[in-house]
VEXTI-365740 format. One line per field, with one value per residue: residue number from 0; chain; x, y, z of N, C-alpha, C in turn. Coordinates in nm, 2 decimals, decimal comma, always signed. Each point is the difference from the previous one (the first is absolute). Layout:
BEGIN
pos	NUM	...
unit	A	...
npx	X	...
npy	Y	...
npz	Z	...
capx	X	...
capy	Y	...
capz	Z	...
cpx	X	...
cpy	Y	...
cpz	Z	...
***
This chain:
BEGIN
pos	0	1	2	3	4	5	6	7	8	9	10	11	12	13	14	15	16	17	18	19	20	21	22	23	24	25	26	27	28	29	30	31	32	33	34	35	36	37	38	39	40	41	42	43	44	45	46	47	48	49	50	51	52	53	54	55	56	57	58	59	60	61	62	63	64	65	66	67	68	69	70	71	72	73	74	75	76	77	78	79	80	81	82	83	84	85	86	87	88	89	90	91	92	93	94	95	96	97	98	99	100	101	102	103	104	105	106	107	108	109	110	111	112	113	114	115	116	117	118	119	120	121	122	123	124	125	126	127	128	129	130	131	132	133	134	135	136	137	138	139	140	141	142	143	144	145	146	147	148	149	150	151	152	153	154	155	156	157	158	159	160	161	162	163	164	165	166	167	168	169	170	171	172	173	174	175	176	177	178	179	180	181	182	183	184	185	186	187	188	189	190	191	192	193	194	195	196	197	198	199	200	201	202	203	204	205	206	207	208	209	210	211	212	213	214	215	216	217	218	219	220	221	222	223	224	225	226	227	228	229	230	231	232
unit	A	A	A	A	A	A	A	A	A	A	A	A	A	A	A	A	A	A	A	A	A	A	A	A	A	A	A	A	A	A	A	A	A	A	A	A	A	A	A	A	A	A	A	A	A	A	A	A	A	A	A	A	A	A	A	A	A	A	A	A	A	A	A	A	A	A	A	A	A	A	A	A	A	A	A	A	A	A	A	A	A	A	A	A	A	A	A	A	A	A	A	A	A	A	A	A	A	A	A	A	A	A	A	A	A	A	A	A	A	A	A	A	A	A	A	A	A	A	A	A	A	A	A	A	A	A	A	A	A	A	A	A	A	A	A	A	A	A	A	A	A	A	A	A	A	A	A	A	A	A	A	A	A	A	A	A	A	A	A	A	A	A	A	A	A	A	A	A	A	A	A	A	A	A	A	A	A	A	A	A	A	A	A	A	A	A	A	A	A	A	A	A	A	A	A	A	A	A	A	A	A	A	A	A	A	A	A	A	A	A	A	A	A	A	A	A	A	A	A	A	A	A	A	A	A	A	A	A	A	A	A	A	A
npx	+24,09	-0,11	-0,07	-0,12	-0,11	+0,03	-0,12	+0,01	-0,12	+0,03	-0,07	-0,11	-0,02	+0,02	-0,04	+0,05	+0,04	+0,04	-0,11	+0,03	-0,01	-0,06	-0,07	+0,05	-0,04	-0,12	+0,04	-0,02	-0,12	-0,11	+0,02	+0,03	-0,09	+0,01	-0,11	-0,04	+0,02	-0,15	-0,04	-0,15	-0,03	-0,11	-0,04	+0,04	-0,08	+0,02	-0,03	+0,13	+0,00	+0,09	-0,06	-0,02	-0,05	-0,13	+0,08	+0,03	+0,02	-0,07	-0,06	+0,05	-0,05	-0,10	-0,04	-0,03	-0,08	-0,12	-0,01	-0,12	+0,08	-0,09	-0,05	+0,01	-0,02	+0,08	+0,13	+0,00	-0,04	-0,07	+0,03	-0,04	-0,07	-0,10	+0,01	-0,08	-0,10	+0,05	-0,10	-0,01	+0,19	-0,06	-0,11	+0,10	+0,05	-0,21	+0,03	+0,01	-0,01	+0,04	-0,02	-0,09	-0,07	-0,05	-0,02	-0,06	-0,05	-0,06	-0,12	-0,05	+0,08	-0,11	+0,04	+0,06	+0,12	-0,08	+0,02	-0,01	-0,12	+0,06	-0,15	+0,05	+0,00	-0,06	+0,02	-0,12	-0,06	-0,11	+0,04	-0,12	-0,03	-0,12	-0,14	+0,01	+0,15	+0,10	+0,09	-0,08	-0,09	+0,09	-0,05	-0,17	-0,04	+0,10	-0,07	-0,01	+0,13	-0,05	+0,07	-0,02	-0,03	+0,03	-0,07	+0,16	-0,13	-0,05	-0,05	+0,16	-0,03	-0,12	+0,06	+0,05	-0,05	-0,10	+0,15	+0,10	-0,17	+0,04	+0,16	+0,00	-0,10	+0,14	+0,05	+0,07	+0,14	+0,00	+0,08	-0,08	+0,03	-0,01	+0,09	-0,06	+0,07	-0,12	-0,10	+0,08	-0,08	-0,02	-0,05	+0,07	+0,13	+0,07	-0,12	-0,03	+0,11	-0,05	-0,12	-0,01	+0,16	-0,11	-0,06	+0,16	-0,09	-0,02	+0,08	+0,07	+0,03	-0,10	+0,09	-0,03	+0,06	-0,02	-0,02	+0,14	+0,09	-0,10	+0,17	-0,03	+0,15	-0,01	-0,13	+0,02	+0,11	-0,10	+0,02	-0,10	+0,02	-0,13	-0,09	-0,13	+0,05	+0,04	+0,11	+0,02	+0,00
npy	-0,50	+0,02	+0,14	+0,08	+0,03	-0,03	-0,02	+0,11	+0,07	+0,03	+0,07	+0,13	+0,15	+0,03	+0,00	-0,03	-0,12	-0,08	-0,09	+0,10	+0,08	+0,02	-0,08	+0,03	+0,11	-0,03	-0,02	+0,11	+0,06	-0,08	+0,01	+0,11	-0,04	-0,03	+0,09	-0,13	+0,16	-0,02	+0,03	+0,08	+0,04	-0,05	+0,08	+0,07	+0,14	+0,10	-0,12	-0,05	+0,05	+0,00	-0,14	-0,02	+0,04	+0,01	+0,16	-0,04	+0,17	+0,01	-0,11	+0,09	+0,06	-0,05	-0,04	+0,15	+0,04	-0,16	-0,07	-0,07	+0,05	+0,04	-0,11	+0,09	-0,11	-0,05	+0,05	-0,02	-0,10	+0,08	+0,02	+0,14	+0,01	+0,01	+0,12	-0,09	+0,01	-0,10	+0,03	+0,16	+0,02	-0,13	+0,07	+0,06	-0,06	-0,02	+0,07	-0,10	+0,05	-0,08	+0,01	-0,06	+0,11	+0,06	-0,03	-0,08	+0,11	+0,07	-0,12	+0,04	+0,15	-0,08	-0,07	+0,18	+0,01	+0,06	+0,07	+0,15	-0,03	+0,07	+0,05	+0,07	+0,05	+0,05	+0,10	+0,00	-0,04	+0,08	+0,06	+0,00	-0,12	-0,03	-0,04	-0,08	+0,00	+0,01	+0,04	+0,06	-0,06	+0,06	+0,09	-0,01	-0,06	+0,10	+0,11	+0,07	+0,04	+0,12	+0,05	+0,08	+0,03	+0,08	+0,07	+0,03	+0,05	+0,11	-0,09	-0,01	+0,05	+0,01	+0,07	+0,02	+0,10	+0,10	-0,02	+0,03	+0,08	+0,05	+0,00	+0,04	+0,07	+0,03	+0,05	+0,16	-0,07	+0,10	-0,01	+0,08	+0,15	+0,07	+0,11	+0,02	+0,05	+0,04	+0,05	+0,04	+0,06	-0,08	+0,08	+0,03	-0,08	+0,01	+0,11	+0,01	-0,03	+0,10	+0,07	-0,04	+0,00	+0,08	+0,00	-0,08	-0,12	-0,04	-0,10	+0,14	+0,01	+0,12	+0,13	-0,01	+0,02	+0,13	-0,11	+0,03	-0,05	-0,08	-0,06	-0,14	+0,00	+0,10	-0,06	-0,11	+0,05	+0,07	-0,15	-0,09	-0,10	-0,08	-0,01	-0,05	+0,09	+0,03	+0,05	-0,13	+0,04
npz	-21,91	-0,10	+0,07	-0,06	-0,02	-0,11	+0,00	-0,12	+0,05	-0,12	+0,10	+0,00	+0,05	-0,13	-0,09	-0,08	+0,05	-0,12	-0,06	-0,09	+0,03	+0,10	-0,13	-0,04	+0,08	+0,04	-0,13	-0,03	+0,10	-0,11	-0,15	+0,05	+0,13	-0,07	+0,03	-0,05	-0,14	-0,03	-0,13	+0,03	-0,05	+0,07	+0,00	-0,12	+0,08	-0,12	-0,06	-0,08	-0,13	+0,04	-0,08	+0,08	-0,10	+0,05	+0,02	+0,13	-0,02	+0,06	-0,10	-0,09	+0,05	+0,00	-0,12	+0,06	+0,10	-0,02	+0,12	+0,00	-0,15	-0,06	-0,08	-0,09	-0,07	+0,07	-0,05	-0,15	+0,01	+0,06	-0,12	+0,05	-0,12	+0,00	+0,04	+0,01	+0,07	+0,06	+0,04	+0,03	+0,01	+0,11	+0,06	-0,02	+0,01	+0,01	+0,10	+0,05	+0,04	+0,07	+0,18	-0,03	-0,13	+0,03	+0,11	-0,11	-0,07	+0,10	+0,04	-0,14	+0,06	+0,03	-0,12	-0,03	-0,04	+0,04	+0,06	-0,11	-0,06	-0,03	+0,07	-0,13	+0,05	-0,04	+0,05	+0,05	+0,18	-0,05	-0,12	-0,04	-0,04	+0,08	-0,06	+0,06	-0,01	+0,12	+0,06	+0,12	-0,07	-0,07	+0,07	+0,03	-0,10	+0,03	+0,09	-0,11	+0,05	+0,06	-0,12	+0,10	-0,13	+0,12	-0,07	+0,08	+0,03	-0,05	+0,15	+0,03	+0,07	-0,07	-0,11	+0,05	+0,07	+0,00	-0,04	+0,11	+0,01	-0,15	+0,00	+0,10	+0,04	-0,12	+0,15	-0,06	+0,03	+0,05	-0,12	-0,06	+0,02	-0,13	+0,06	-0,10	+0,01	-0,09	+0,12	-0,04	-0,05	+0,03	+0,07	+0,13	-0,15	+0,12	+0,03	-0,11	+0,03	+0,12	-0,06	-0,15	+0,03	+0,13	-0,14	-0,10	+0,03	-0,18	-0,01	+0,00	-0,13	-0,02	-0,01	-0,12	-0,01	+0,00	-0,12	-0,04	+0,11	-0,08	+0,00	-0,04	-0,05	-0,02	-0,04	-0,04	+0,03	-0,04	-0,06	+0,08	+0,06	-0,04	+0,09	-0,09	-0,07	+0,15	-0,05	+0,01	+0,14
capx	-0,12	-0,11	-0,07	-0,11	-0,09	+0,09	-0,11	+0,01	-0,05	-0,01	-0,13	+0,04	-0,12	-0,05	+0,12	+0,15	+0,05	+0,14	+0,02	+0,11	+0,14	-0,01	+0,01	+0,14	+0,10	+0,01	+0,06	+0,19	+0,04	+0,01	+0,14	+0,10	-0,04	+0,05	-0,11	-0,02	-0,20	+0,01	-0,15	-0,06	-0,13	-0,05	-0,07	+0,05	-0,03	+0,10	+0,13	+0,06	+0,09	+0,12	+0,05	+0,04	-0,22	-0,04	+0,07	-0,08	+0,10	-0,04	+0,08	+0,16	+0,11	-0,02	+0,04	+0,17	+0,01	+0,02	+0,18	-0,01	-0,08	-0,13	-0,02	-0,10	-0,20	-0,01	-0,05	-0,14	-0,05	-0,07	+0,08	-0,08	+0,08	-0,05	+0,07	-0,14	-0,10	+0,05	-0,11	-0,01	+0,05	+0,01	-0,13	+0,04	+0,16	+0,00	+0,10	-0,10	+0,07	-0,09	+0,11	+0,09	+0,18	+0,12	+0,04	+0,11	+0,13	+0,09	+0,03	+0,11	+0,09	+0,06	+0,14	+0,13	+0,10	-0,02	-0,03	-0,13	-0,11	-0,06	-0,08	-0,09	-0,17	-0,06	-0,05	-0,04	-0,04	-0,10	+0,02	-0,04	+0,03	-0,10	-0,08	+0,01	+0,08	+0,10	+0,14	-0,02	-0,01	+0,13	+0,08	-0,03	+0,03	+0,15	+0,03	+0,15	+0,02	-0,01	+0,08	-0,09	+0,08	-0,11	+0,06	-0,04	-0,05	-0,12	-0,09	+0,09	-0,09	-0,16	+0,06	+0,13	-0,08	-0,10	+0,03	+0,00	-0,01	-0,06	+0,10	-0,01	-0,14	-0,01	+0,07	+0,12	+0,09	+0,05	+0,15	+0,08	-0,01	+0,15	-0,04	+0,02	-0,03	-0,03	+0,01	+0,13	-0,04	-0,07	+0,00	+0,00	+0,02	+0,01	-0,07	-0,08	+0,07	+0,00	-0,12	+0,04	+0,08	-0,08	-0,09	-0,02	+0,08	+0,10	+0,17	+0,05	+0,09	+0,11	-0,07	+0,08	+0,02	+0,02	+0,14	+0,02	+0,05	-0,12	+0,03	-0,03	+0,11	+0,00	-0,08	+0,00	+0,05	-0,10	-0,08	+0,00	-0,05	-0,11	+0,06	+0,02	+0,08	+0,13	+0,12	+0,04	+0,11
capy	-0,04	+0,05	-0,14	-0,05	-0,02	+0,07	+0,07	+0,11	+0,03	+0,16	+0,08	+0,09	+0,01	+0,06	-0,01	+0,10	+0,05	-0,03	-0,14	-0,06	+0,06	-0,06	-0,13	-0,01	+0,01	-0,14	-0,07	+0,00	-0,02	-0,11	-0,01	+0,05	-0,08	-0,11	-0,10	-0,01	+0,06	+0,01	+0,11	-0,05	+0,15	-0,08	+0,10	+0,17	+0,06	+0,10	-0,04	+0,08	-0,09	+0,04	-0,10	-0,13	+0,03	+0,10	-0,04	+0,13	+0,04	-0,08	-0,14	-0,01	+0,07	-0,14	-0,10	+0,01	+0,06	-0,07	-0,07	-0,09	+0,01	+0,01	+0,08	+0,08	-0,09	-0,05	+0,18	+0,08	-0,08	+0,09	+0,16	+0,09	+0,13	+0,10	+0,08	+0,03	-0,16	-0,11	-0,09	+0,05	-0,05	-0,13	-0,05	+0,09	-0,12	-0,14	-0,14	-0,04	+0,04	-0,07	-0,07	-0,15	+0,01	+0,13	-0,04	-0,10	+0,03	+0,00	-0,11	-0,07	-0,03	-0,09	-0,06	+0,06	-0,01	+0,16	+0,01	+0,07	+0,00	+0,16	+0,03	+0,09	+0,05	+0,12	+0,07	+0,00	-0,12	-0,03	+0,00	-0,08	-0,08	-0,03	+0,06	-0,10	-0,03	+0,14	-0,03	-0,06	-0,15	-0,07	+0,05	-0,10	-0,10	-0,06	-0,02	+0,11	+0,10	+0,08	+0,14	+0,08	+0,13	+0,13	+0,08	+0,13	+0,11	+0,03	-0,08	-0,15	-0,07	-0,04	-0,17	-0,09	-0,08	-0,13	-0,10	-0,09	-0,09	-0,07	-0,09	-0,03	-0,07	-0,08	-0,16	-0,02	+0,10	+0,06	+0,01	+0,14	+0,13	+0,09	+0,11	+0,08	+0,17	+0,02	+0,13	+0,12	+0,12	-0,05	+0,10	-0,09	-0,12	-0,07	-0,05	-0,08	-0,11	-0,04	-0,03	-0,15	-0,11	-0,02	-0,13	-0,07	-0,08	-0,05	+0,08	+0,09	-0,07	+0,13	+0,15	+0,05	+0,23	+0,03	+0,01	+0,00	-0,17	-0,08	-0,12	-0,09	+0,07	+0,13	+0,00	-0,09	+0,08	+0,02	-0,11	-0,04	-0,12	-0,05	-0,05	-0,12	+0,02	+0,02	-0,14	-0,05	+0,04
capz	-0,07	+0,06	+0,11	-0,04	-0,14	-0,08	-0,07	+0,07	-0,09	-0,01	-0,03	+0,03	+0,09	-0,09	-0,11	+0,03	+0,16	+0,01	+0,03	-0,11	+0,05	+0,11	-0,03	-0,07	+0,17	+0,04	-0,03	+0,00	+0,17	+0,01	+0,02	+0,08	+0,06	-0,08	-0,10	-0,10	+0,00	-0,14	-0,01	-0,09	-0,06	-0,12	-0,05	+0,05	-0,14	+0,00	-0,07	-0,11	-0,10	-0,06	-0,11	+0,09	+0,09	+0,15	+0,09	+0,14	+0,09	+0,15	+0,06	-0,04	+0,17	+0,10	-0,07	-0,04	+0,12	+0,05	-0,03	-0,08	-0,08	-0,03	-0,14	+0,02	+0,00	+0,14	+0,16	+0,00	-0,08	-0,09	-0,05	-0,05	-0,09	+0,04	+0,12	+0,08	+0,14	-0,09	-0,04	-0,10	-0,11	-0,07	-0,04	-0,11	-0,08	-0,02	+0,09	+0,16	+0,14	+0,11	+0,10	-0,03	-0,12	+0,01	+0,10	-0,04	-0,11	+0,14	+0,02	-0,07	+0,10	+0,13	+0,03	+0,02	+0,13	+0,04	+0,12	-0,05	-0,10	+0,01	-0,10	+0,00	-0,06	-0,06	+0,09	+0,15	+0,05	-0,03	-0,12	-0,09	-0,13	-0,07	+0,08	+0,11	+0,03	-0,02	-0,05	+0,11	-0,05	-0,04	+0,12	+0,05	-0,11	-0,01	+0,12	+0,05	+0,09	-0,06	+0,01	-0,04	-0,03	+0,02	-0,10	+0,05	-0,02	+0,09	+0,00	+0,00	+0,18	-0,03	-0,13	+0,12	+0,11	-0,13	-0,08	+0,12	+0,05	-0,09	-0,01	+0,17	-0,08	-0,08	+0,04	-0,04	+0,08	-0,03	+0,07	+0,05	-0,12	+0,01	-0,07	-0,15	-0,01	-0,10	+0,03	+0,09	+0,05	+0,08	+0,13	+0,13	+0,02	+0,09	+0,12	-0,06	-0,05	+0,12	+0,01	-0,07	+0,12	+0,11	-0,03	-0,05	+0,11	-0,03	+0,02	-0,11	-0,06	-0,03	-0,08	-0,12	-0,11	-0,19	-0,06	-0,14	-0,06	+0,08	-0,03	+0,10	+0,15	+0,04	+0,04	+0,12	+0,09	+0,04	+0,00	+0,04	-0,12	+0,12	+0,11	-0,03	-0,06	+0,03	+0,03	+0,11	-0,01
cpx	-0,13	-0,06	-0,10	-0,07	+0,11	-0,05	+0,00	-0,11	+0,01	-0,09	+0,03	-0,09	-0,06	+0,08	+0,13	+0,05	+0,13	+0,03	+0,11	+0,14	+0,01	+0,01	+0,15	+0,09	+0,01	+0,02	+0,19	+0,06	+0,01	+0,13	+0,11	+0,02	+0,02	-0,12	-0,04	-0,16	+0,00	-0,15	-0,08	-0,12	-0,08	-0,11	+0,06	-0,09	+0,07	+0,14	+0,02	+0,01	+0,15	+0,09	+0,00	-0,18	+0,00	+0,05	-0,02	+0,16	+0,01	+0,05	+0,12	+0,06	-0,01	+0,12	+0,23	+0,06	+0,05	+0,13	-0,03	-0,08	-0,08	-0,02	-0,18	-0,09	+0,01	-0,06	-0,12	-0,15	-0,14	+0,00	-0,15	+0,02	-0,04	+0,01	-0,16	+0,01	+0,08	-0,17	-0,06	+0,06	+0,02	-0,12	+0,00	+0,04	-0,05	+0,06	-0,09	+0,09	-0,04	+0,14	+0,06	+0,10	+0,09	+0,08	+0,06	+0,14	+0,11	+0,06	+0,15	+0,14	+0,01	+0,07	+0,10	+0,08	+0,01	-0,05	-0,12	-0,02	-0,08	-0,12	-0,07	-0,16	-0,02	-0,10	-0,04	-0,01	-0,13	+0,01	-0,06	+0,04	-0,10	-0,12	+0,01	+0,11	+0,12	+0,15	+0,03	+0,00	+0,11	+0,10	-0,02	+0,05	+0,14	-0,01	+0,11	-0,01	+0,00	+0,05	-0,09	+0,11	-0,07	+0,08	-0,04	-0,07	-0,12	-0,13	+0,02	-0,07	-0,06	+0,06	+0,07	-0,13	-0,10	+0,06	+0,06	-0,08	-0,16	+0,09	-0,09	-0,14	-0,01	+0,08	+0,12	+0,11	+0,06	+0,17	+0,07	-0,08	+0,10	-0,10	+0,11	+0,01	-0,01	-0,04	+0,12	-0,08	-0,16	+0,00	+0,00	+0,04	+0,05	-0,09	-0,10	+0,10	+0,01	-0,13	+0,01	+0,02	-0,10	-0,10	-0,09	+0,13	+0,13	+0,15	+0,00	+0,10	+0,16	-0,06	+0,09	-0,02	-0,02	+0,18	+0,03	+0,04	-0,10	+0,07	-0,10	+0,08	-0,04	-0,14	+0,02	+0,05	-0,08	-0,10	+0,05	-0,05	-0,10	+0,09	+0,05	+0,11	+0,13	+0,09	+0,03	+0,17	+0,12
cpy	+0,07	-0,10	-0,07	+0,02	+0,09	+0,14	+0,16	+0,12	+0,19	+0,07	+0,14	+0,06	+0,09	+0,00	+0,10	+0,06	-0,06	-0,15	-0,11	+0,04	-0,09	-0,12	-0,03	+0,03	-0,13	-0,11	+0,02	+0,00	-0,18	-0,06	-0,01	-0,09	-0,16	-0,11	-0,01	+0,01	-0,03	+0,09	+0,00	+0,10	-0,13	+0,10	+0,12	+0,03	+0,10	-0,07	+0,09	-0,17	+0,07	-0,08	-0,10	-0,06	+0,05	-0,09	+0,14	+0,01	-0,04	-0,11	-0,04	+0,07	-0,14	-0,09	+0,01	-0,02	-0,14	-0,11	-0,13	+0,04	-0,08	+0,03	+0,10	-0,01	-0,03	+0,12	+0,05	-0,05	+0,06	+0,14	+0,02	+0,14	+0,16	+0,00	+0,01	-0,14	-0,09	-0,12	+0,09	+0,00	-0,12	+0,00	+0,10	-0,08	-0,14	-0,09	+0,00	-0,02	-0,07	+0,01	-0,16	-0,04	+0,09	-0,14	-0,14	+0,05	+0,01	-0,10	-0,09	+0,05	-0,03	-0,09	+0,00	-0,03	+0,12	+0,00	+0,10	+0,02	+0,16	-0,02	+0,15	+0,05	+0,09	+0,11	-0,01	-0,15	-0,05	-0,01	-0,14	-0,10	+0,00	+0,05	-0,08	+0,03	+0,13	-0,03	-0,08	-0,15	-0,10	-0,01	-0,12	-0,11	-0,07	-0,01	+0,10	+0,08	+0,13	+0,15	+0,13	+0,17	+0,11	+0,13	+0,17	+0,11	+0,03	-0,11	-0,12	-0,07	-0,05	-0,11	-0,09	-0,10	-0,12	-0,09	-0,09	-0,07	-0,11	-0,15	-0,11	-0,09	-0,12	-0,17	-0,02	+0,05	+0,14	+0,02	+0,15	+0,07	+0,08	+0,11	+0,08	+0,13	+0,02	+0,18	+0,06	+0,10	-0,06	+0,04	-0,13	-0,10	-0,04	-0,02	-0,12	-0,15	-0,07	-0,04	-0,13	-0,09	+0,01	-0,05	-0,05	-0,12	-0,07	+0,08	+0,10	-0,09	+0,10	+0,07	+0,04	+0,14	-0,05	-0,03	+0,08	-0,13	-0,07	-0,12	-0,10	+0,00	+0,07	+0,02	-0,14	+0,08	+0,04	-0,07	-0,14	-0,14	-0,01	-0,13	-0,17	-0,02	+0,03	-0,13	-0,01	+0,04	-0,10
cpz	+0,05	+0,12	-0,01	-0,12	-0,10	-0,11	+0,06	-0,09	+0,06	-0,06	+0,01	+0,01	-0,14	-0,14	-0,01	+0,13	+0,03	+0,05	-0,05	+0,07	+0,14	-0,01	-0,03	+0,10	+0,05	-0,05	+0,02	+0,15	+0,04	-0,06	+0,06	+0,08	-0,03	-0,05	-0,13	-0,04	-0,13	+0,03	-0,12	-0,02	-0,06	-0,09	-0,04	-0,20	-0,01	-0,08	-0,15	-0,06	-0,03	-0,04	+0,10	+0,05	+0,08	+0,14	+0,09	+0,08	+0,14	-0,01	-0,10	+0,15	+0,06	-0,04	-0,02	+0,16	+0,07	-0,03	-0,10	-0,11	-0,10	-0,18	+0,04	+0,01	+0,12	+0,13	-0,05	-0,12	-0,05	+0,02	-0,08	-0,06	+0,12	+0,17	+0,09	+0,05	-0,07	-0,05	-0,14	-0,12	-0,06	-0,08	-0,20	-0,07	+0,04	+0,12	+0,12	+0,13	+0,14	+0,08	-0,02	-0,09	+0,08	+0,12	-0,06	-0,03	+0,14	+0,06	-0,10	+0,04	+0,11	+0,03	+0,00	+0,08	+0,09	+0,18	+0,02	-0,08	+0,00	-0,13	+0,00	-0,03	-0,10	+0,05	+0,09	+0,01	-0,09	-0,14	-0,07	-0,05	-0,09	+0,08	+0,16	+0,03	+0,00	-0,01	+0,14	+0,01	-0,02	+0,11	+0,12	-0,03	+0,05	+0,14	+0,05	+0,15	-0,14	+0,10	-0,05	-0,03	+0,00	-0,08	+0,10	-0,09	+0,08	-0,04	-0,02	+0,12	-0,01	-0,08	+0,09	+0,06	-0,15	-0,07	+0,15	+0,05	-0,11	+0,00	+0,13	-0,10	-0,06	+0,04	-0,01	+0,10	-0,06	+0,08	+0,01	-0,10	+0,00	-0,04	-0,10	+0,00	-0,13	-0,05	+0,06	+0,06	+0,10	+0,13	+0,10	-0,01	+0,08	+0,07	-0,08	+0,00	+0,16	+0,01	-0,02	+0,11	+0,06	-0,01	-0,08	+0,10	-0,04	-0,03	-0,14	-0,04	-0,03	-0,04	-0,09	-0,03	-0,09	+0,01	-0,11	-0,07	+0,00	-0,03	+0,11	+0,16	+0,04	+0,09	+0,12	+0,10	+0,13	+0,12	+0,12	-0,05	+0,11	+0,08	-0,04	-0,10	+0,02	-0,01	+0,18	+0,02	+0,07
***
């Protein structure tokens, strides 16, 4: 069984840095492990209609990845057409955006039979809802431990560090970061992945390649569960 707060929030230190994939590692390392996850995008713009309404590649990975499933309205309850700010494309399509809906819709799986509650974000720590309020909020709101996904490339350090210790600021634990290799051709990645470990204080969770497999498996592999999350042995 999980040890403590069940809530798991995944950020990342800039958009496209692989929070979905990582997110979904961690689910199937939790699997494995024999916990019970379920998950949830409460926000994703960039959805498709392909007969079923707008629906977001990111939280169908979620939604398939996790062990307790999920109808779609649930993992992802506001779906946005267009691929920009999620405040900008709600504010397009007439919809109002605040941390307190997004964080019910969260709240309403809290009564799962689940051991983690994985929430994703939508791009960075700070990303908007509204003019007052960022993705950060919902984050507070639940009280999550939060997973920070640093996307290897040039000037991953500066992003690593500003969203660490924005998380720190905001009151929140941080339970680990992984790093993403996103750049291949990214000059000095090791010494930069040593830099990282020396300080930033919290535990690496793991360092992923480039894969060609990006299954959930394949990537947990990789992956370490946070601490509050380990099974008892």
């Amino acid at each position: 069984m999980a040890k403590t707060n069940k809530w798991l929030f995944i950020t990342g230190t800039d958009t496209d840095v692989g929070k979905t994939v990582i997110a979904t590692g961690l689910l199937a390392a939790a699997n494995r492990a024999g916990l019970r996850t379920a998950a949830i995008k409460p926000v994703a713009p960039g959805c498709e209609d392909i007969g079923a309404g707008l629906q977001n590649d990111d939280a169908l990975q979620l939604q398939a990845a996790a062990s307790h499933q999920l109808p779609y309205q649930q993992v992802n309850p506001v779906a946005l057409a267009a691929a920009i700010a999620p405040h900008i494309a709600a504010q397009e399509e007439g919809k109002a955006l605040s941390a307190s809906r997004l964080a019910g819709y969260c709240r309403g799986l809290g009564l799962l039979p689940v051991d983690m509650l994985l929430v994703e974000g939508a791009g960075g720590w700070r990303v908007p809802l509204n003019n007052r309020e960022t993705l950060a909020d919902v984050a507070r709101e639940l009280n999550c431990s939060v997973v920070i996904v640093v996307g290897l490339k040039l000037g991953c350090i500066n992003h690593a560090l500003l969203t660490s210790e924005a998380v720190r600021r905001d009151g929140l634990h941080i339970a680990g970061w992984v790093c993403n290799l996103i750049d291949a051709d990214m000059p000095r990645i090791n010494e930069n992945i040593a830099t990282l470990k020396r300080i930033i204080n919290e535990p690496c969770l793991g360092v992923v390649p480039r894969l060609t497999d990006l299954t959930p498996e394949q990537v947990g592999g990789f992956l370490k569960l946070p601490a509050e999350f380990e099974t008892e042995s």
